[in-house]
KOLBA-551574 format. One record per residue (C-alpha): x, y, z; residue number from 1; residue in three letters. Coordinates in Angstrom, 2 decimals. Each point is the difference from the previous one (the first is absolute). Example, Ala and Ser with C-alpha at 12.3 -4.5 7.8 and 13.67 -1.06 7.14 Angstrom:
KOLBA-551574
R         X         Y         Z    nr   rest
R     12.30     -4.50      7.80     1    ALA
R      1.37      3.44     -0.66     2    SER
//
This chain:
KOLBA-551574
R         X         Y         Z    nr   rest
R     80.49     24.54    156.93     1    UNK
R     -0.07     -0.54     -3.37     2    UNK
R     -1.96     -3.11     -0.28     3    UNK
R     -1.86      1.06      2.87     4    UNK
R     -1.92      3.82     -1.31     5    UNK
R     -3.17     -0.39      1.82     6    UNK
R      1.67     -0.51      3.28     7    UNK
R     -0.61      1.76      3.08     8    UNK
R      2.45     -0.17      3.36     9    UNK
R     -2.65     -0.27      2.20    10    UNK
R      2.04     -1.94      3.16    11    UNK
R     -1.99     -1.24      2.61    12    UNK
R     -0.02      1.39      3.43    13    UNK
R     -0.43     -2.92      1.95    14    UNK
R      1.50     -1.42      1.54    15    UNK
R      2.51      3.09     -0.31    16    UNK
R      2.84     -2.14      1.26    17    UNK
R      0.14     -3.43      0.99    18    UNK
R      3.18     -1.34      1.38    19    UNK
R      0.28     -3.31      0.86    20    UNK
R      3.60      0.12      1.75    21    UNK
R      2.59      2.66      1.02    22    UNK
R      3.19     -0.20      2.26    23    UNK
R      3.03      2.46     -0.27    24    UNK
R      1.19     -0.95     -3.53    25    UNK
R     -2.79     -1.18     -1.80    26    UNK
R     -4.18      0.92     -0.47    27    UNK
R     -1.74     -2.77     -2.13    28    UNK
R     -3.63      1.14     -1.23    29    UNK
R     -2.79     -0.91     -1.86    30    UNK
R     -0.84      2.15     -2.98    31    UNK
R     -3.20      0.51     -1.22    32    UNK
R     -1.21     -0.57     -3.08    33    UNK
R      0.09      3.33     -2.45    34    UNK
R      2.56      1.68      2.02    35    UNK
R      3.03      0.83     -1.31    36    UNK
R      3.15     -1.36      1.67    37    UNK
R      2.53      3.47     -1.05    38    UNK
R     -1.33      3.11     -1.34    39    UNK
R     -1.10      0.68     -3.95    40    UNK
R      1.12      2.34     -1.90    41    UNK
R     -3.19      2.06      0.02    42    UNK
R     -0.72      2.33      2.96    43    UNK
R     -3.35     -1.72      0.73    44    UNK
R      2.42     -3.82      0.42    45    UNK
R      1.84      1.63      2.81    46    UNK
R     -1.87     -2.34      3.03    47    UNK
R      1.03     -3.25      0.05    48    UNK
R      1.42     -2.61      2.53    49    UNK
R      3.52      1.84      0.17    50    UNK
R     -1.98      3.22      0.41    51    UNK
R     -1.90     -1.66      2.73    52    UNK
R      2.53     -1.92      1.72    53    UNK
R      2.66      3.26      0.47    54    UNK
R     -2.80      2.01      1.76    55    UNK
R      0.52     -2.33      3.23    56    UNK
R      3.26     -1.72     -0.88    57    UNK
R      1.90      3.00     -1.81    58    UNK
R      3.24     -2.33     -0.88    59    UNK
R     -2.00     -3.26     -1.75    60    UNK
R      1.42     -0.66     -3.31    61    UNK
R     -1.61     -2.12     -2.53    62    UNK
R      2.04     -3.40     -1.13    63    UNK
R     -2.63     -1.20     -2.58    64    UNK
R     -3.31      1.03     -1.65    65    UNK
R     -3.48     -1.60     -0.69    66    UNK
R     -1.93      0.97     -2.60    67    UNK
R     -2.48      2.71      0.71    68    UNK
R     -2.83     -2.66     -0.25    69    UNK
R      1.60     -2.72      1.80    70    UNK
R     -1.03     -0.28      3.76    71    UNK
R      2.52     -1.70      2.04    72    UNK
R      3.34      0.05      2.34    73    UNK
R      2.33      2.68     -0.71    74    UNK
R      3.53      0.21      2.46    75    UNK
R      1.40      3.31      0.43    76    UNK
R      3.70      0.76      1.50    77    UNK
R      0.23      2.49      3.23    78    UNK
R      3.62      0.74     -0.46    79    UNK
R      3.24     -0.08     -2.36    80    UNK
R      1.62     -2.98      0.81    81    UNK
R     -3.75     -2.12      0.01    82    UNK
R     -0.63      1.42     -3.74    83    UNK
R      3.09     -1.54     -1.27    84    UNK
R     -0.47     -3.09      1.37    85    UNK
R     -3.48     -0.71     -1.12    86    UNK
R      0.83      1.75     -3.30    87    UNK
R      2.88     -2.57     -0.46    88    UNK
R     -2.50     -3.05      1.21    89    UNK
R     -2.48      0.70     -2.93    90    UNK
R      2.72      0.73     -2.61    91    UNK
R      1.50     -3.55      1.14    92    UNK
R     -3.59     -1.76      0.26    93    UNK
R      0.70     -0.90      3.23    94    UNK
R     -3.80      1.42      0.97    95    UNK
R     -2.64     -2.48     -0.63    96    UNK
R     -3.14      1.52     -1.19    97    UNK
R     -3.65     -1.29     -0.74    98    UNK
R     -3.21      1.09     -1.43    99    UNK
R     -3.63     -1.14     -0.64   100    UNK
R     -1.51      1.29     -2.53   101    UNK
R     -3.78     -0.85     -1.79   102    UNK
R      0.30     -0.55     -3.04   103    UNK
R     -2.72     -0.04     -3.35   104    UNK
R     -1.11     -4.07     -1.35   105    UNK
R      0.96     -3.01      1.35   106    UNK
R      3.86     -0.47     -0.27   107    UNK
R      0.20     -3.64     -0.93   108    UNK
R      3.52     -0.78      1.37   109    UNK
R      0.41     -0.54      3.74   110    UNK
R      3.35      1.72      0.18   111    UNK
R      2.34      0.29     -2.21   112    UNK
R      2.57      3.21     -0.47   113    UNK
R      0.22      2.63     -2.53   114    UNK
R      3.26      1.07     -1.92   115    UNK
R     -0.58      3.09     -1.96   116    UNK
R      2.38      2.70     -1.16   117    UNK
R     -1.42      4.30      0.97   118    UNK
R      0.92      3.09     -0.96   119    UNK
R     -1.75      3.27      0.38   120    UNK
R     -2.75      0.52     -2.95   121    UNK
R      1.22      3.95     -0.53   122    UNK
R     -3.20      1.25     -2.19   123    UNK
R     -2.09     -1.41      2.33   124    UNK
R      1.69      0.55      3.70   125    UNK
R      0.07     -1.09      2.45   126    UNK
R     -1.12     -3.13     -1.78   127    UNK
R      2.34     -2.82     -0.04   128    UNK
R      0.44     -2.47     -2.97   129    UNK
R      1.33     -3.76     -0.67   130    UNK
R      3.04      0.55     -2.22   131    UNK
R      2.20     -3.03     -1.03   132    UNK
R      2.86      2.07     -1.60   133    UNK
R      0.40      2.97      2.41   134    UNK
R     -1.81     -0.51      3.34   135    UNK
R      1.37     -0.92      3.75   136    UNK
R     -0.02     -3.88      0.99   137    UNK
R     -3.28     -0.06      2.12   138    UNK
R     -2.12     -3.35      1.57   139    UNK
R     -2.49     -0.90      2.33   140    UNK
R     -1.49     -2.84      1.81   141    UNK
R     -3.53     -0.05      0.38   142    UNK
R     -2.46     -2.91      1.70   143    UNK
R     -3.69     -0.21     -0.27   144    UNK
R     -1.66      0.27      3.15   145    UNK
R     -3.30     -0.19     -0.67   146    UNK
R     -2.45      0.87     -3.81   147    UNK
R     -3.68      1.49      0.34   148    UNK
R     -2.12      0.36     -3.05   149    UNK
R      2.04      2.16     -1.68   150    UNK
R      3.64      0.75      1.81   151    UNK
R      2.42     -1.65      2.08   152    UNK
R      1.72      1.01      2.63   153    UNK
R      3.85     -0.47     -0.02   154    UNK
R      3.57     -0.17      1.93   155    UNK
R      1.97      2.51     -1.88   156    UNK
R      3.75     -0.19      0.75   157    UNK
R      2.26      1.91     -1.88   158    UNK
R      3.72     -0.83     -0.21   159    UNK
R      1.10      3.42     -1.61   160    UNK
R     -1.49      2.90      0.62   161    UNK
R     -0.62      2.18     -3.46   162    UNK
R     -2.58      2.50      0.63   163    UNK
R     -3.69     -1.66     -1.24   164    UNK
R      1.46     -3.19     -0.45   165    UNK
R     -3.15     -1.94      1.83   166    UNK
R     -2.75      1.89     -1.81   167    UNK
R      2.21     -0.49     -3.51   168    UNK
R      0.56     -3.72      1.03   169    UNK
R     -3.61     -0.63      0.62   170    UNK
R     -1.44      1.94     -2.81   171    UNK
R      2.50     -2.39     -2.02   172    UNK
R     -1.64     -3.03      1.04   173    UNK
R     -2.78      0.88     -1.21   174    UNK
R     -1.32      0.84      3.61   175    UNK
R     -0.21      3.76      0.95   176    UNK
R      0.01      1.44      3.62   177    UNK
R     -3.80      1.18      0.44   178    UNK
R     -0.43      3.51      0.18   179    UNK
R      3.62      1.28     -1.44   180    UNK
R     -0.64      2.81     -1.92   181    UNK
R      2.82      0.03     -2.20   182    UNK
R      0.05     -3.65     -1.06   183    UNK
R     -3.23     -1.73      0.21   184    UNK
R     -2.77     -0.20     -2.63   185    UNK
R     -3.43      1.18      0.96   186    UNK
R     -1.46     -3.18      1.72   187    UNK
R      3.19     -0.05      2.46   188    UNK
R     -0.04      3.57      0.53   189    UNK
R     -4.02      0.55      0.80   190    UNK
R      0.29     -3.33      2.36   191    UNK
R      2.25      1.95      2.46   192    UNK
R     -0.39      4.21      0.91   193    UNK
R      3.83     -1.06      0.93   194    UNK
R      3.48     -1.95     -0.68   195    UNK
R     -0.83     -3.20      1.29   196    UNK
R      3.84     -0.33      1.01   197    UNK
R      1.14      0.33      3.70   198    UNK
R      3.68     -0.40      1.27   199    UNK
R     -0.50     -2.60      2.70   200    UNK
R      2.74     -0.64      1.31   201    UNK
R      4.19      1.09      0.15   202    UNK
R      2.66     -2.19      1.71   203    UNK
R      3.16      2.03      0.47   204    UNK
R      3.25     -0.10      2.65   205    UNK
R     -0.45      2.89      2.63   206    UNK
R      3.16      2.46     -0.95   207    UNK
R      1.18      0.26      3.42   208    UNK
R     -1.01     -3.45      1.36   209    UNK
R      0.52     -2.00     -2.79   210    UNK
R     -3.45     -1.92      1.51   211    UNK
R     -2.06     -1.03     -3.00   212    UNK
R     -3.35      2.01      0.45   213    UNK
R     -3.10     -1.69     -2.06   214    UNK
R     -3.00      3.01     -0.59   215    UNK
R     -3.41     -1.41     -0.98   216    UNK
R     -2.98      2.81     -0.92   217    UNK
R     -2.96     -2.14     -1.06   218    UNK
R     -1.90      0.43     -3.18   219    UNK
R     -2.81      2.20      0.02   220    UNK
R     -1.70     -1.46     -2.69   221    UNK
R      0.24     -3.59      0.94   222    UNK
//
């Protein structure tokens, strides 16, 4: 937690667990916001939603990550043979994901989508960075939904999946998620005491089925 020194793990307790769907290969939840999705290094990072999850399903397995700060749907497999299949579904981008997030000033374009190079900003991890010569392909689609005084509130849809890539997409625009604590400036940050980013919703196959399954997990701050 480099960038991050004054932090405290503090998750919250409730709801301890919230799961939104379960059936014998698959338990979809909806992760708070400040809990940890696998464990930290650090003794005291140990609960999370893994954690959580294996003390009444003991076999879950996690197929992808939020952020700690970012609220929203989070799909975890029940068995071998579900883990693969998911796994292979996100590597392939055959999963359709969307999030809402509220963002600092009044972002003037409508929609539009962003095509920005990331890599991993060492000095500073687990801060990402926009590098043209080294980093991963990354872009997003965003759309305006609605502007207040001072933010907007936006569609965020990402079409690869490099770890920060919203919150280093926004803060490139100029626009900064409110309340992120390693990206915004001070106005963003003391607008929001959290991430205003929340993973509404994840469109995947079933891996037994094949059926496609759409998850929605409303915005809390909306």
């Amino acid at each position: 937690m480099a960038a991050n020194p004054d932090f405290i793990y503090q998750p919250p307790m409730t709801p301890y667990l919230d799961i939104i769907y379960q059936d014998n290969d698959i338990v979809v939840l909806n992760k708070s916001s400040g809990l940890l999705t696998v464990t930290g290094r650090l003794p005291e990072h140990q609960d999370c939603l893994q954690t959580r999850v294996n003390k009444v399903l003991p076999s879950a397995t996690i197929v992808h990550r939020l952020d700690m700060a970012t609220s929203g749907i989070v799909i975890m497999a029940l068995n071998k043979a579900a883990h693969v299949n998911i796994s292979r579904q996100f590597e392939q981008r055959l999963t359709k994901k969307l999030y809402i997030a509220r963002v600092y000033g009044l972002v003037k374009k409508d929609s539009g989508e962003i095509d920005l190079p990331l890599i991993c900003d060492w000095p500073n991890r687990p801060k990402q960075k926009i590098d043209f010569e080294h980093g991963k392909p990354s872009q997003t689609r965003y759309k305006v939904l609605s502007r207040d005084e001072n933010s907007s509130l936006v569609e965020l849809t990402p079409i690869t999946g490099r770890s920060h890539q919203l919150r280093v997409h926004m803060l490139a625009l100029e626009h900064p998620i409110l309340g992120d604590r390693l990206y915004a400036h001070d106005k963003a940050l003391t607008i929001s005491p959290r991430l205003q980013l929340h993973a509404k919703m994840l469109t995947l196959q079933h891996p037994v089925t094949n059926k496609e399954l759409v998850f929605i997990s409303e915005s809390p701050f909306t």
